[in-house]
Every structure is written in structure tokens, then in C-alpha cells.
N, C-alpha and C positions, 0 to 999 in steps of 0.2 A: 360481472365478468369473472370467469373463471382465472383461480391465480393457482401456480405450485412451484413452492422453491426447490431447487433441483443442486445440493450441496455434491460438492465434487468426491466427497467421502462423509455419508449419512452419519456414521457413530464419531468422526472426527471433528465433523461441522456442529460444535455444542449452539453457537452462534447464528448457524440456521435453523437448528431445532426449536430455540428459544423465539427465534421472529416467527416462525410458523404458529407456536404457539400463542403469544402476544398477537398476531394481524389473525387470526382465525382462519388459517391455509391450510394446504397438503403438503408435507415434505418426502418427497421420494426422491432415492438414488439416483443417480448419473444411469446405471447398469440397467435398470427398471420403468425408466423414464417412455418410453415407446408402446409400453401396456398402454399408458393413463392416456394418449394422444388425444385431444380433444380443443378446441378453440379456446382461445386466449392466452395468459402469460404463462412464460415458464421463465423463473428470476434463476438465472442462471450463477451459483454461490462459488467461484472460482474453479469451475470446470475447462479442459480445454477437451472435452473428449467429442467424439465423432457420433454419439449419439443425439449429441444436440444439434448436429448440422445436417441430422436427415429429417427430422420435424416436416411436416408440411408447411403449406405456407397460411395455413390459416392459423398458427400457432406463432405468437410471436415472443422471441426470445429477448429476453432483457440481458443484457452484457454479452455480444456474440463471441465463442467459443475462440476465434480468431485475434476477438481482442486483448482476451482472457491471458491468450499466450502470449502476446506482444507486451501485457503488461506483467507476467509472471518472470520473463526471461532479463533482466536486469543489465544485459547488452541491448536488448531491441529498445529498451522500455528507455536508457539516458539516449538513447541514438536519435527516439522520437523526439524526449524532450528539446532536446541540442536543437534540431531542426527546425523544433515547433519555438526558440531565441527564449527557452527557459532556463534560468537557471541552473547547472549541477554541476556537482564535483569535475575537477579535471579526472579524465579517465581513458585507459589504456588500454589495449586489448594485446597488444605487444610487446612481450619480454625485455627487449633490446630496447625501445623508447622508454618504459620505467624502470630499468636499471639507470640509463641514463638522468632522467629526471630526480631521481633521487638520489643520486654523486653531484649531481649539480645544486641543488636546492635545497639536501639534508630534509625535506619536512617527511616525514614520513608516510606509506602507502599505505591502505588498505587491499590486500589480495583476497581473491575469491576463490578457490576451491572447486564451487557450485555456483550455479549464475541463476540455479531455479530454489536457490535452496528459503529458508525462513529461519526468523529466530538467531537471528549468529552463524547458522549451520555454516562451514567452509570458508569459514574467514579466520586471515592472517595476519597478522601489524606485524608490518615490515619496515622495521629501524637499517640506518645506516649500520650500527654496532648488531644486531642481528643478523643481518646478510653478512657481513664483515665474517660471524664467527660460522655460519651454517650457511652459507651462500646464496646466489640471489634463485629463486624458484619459479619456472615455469607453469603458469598459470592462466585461465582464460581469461580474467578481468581484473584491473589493478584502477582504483580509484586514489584521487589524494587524500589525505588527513586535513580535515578541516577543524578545529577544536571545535565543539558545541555550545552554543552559550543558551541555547535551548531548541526545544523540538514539540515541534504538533504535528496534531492530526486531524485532519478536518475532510471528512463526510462529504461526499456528493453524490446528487442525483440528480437525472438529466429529465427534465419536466417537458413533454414535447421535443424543442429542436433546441433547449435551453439548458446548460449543465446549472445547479444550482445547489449552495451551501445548505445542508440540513442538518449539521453542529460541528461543533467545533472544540478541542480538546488539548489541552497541553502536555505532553512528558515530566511526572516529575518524579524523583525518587520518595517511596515512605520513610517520612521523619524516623517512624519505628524500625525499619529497615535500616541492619549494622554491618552488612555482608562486608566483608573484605575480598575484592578482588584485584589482580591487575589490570582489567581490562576494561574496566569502570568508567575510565577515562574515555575511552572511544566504542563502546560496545553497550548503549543504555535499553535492557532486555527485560524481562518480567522475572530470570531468576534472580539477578541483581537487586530485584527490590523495585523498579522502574514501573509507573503506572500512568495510564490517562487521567486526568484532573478537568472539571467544569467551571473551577475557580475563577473566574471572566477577571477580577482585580488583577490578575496578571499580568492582564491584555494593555492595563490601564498604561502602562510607560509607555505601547507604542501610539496610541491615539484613536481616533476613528479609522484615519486613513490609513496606516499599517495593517491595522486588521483588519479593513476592506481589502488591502491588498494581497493578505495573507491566502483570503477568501478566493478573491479572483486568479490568484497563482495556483490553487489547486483545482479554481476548475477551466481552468486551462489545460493542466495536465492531464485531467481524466478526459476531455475535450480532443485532448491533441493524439491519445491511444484509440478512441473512439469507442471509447466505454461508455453504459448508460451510467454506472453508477462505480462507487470504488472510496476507499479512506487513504489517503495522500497522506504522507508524510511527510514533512517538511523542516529542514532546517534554519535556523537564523544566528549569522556571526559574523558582526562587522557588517548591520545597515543592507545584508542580503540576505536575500531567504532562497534556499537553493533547496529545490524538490527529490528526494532520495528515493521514491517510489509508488506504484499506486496498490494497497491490497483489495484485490476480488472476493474476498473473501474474509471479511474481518471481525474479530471478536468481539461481540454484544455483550460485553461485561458492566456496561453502565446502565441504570435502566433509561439516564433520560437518551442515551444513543439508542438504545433496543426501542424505545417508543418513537422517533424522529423516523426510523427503517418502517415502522409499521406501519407508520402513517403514509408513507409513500406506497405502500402496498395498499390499504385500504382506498386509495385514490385508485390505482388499476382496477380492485373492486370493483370501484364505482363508476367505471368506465373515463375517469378522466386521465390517460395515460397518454 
């Protein structure tokens, strides 16, 4: 079966260059995608564009363009969760209710800037003694401050009508890693020193059943946007694990992740999709 990864920006997606290479595919553009038209897949690598949505039908797209944006937009994407009784942060989209909630509660908000953005981009930590000195700011999404007592990220891909875990990974900072930041505390990012870990002895304090449930909590979420596939990140603090996002598009920096994507590719290959 004919496969092609279709990254939403070719020289930006190193991560779908690297599976194209690894699973033995074609990686073309979003922009350029309608030359190759041809039956079979197009793994659609965090695109929302309108190319992929005039495809024929005998072309079938892995992560539809519609879903892409439902889980890119970090208002639609806690909105689904909320509805689909998953876990997430408390969150606001209303000025007036988290000024209020945070004169009432002191804990402090996270504001967003960007609702599409990655990386940190357009985010705020917003203390009482902050807004006190520089006032409180109008914003499209204001989530709470949960401290983090750790963070993963766990892989899925939907095998038929079945979403299913294909690895699973931890946040942790390199030992080597001495940055001094202030925002270290709520903002754990790759400039900070912050990385994916395969470590499973991690897993060991929460038992089988936690990290089943870790499993099944993210494919839920990919489940509940109606993604085929996507890397969850997931929060755990105080005996809950509250899901913070799903990426369409996520970096292949580990080999044994880059080999778990390829292998789900080489299944399309081979017609079992």
C-alpha cells in the first residue's frame, strides 16, 4: 500500500523527515501534496490545511485536517477533553471569572497570549503580587497553576477502530543541565534542559495499574479529538493525572519512539491499517 507523510511545514518537521526515512516512505509538503494523488495513505504530520481535505476518496488520510485543528487550538482541545469527563486543569476563557478566581484562591494562573502557539510561546504566570503591580490582562485562555510532580508523554496510534499505546516516555530535566531560570518551576521546555526519558524504573512507584491508567488516559484523549494518532502529554499531582494536550506532530528525537511510528507505518505498508 502506498504510504506518504504529508508534514505541515517540510524543512520544519525534522521529525517527519526522520520517519519517512526510518519506515522507507515519501515525505512531501502540505503545498505539493495534490501532484502525488494516488490511492492509499497520506499520514497527515500536524497539518490543518485545505489541501488535505480535497483528496479523493480513494486516498485516505490518517489524522483528518479537522481534527488536527481541534487538537492544535488549546481552547477546543481542554473543551473536548472536559466533555469527553477527562481530566484538566481548571480553565477560563473569561477575564472577569480569573481575576475573580485568583483574588479568591491566591493559586496562581497560567495566561496564554496564543491558544495555537508551542513551546512556551505566549504564556504568562500570573501571581496575585504580579497583577497587583502590572494589572490583571486580557487574554484568551487562563488556565490554573497545578505544581508538577511529573509529566509524560505517551504515543498513540489508532489500529482500526482501536486507539492504542505505542510508547511511553517521562519529562525529566538533564542532570547535566544547570540553566537558571525563573520559570522552571511551571514551564518544563527543551531550552530549560527538559527531556523525554525511557527509564520504565520510574513507572515503578505507580504500579501496573497507574501505568495502565496512564495509557488508557491518553488514549482517550486522542480518542475523544478523533485523531488517529498524536503524543499526549500528561500531567500527574496528587494521585491525578490531568491531560494538558495532544501533539500532531511530534518530535522523533528518541530512536526507540522514531522506530514504534515506523512500525505503525510499515503496517499501512502492508495493508494492515
Amino acid at each position: 500500500m502506498h504510504v506518504v507523510i504529508v508534514p505541515y511545514r517540510r524543512k520544519k518537521c525534522s521529525g517527519a523527515r526522520a520517519l519517512a526515512e526510518v519506515a522507507d516512505v515519501a515525505c512531501y509538503g502540505v503545498k505539493v501534496v495534490n501532484s502525488f494523488i494516488r490511492s492509499g495513505y497520506f499520514i497527515n504530520w500536524g497539518s490543518t490545511g485545505y489541501e488535505l481535505r480535497k483528496l479523493p476518496t480513494c486516498c485516505r488520510v490518517v489524522n483528518n485536517p479537522i481534527a488536527v485543528y481541534r487538537a492544535s487550538n488549546k481552547i477546543l482541545a481542554l473543551e473536548t477533553f472536559q466533555r469527553n469527563r477527562l481530566d484538566v486543569p481548571w480553565f477560563t476563557t473569561d477575564p472577569s471569572v480569573a481575576l475573580e478566581r485568583i483574588t479568591r484562591t491566591s493559586v496562581p494562573l497560567i495566561g496564554r497570549s496564543v491558544v495555537r502557539g508551542y513551546g512556551g510561546r505566549g504564556i504568562l504566570f500570573l501571581t496575585l503580587a504580579r497583577i497587583s503591580k502590572e494589572g490583571f490582562p486580557r487574554l484568551p485562555l487562563y488556565t490554573e497553576f497545578i505544581p508538577k510532580t511529573r509529566e509524560f508523554r505517551v504515543h498513540v496510534w489508532r489500529r482500526g477502530t482501536t486507539c492504542t499505546t505505542i510508547d511511553t516516555t517521562e519529562k525529566r530535566r538533564r542532570i547535566s543541565d544547570t540553566t537558571e531560570s525563573d520559570v522552571a518551576e511551571y514551564l518544563w521546555n527543551h531550552k530549560l534542559g527538559f527531556c523525554y526519558f525511557h527509564r520504565i524504573s520510574r513507572y515503578e512507584r505507580f504500579g501496573d495499574g497507574r501505568l495502565g491508567e496512564l495509557r488508557t488516559t491518553a488514549e482517550r484523549a486522542v480518542e475523544s479529538l478523533g485523531l488517529d494518532f498524536g503524543a499526549v502529554d500528561i500531567m500527574y499531582h496528587e494521585n491525578t493525572f490531568y491531560v494538558l494536550e495532544v501533539n500532531t506532530a511530534p518530535g522523533l528525537t528518541r530512536t526507540q519512539t522514531l522506530e514504534a511510528y515506523a512500525n505503525e507505518i510499515r503496517r499501512l505498508k502492508e495493508g494492515e491499517g
